[in-house]
C-alpha positions, 0 to 999 in steps of 0.5 A, a space after each residue: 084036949 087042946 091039939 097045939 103043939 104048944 100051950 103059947 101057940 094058941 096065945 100066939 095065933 090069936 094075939 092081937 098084932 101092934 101095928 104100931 111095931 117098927 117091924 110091922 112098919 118095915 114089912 108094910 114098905 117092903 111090901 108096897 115096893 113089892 119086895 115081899 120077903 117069902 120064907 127062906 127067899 133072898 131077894 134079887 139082884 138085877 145086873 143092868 150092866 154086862 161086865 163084859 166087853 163083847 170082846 171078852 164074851 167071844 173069848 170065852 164063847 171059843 173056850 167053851 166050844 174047844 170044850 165041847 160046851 156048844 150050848 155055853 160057846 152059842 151063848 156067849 156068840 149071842 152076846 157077843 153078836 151084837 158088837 161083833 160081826 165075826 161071831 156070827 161065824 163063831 154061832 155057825 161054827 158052834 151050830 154046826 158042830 152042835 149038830 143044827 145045821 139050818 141055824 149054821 147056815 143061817 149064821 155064815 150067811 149073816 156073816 158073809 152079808 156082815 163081813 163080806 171079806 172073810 172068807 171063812 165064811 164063804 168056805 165053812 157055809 161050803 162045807 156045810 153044804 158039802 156036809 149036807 150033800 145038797 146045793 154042790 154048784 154054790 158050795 164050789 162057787 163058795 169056795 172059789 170066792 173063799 179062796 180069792 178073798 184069801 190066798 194065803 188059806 188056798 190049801 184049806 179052800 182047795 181041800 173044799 173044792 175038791 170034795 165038793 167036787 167029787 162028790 159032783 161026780 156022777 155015781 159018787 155020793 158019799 163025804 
């Protein structure tokens, strides 16, 4: 007894292919720009070109972190980095927040070095220090320059300092 599902299918299997068949031709090429088709497969698109300025990719680098979406906000800072030198806060900002503390610092010093005139990156990497409990005499000096660089912010900065500055006291080491 024959153990195909089908009587042609034993016809099929062992039948010669044409290979002369415009089909067979077609496989052939798509195969040698190695653009094989598996089965169920679409083939890929490769975008070569953002379609979005890094402007708009900081844009929605913020609309992900007011959701709480760290993970989309860092992705979209990445790509925004390269253009623009504030995401670098943007990335600590979201690092922090994230809870990866050593990858926050390193993005507020990167911006301090990029943009040495924000001062929210002065203050934030104070806070962060503050946060840590460790490097207390830079977490004041940053926050000092923080609100030299803006005066208009001193009330924030003054916040720092005096937290910073509390928990320099002896006996006092609890945020």
């Amino acid at each position: 007894m024959d153990a195909s599902p089908h009587p042609e299918m034993k016809r099929l299997c062992h039948a010669n292919p044409d290979f002369r068949n415009p089909g067979f031709f077609l496989l052939g090429l798509l195969l040698l720009l190695g653009l094989g088709v598996g089965a169920c497969a679409f083939p890929q698109l490769i975008v070569l070109r953002d379609p979005l300025t890094p402007e708009e990719h900081l844009d929605l680098g913020v609309a992900y972190e007011r959701k709480g979406e760290f993970a989309g906000a860092i992705r979209e800072y990445n790509l925004a980095v390269k253009k623009i030198p504030l995401a670098n806060l943007h990335l600590g900002n979201a690092h922090f927040q994230n809870g990866d503390l050593g990858l926050a610092e390193k993005y507020y010093r990167r911006a301090i070095q990029e943009e040495p005139g924000h001062a929210d990156a002065y203050n934030n990497l104070a806070w962060l220090y503050y946060t840590k409990k460790e490097n207390l005499e830079e977490a004041e000096r940053l926050a000092l320059k923080a609100m030299e660089l803006n005066p208009e912010r001193n009330s924030i900065y003054q916040d720092t300092i005096e937290k910073i500055r509390e928990l320099k006291k002896p006996g006092l080491k609890t945020p």
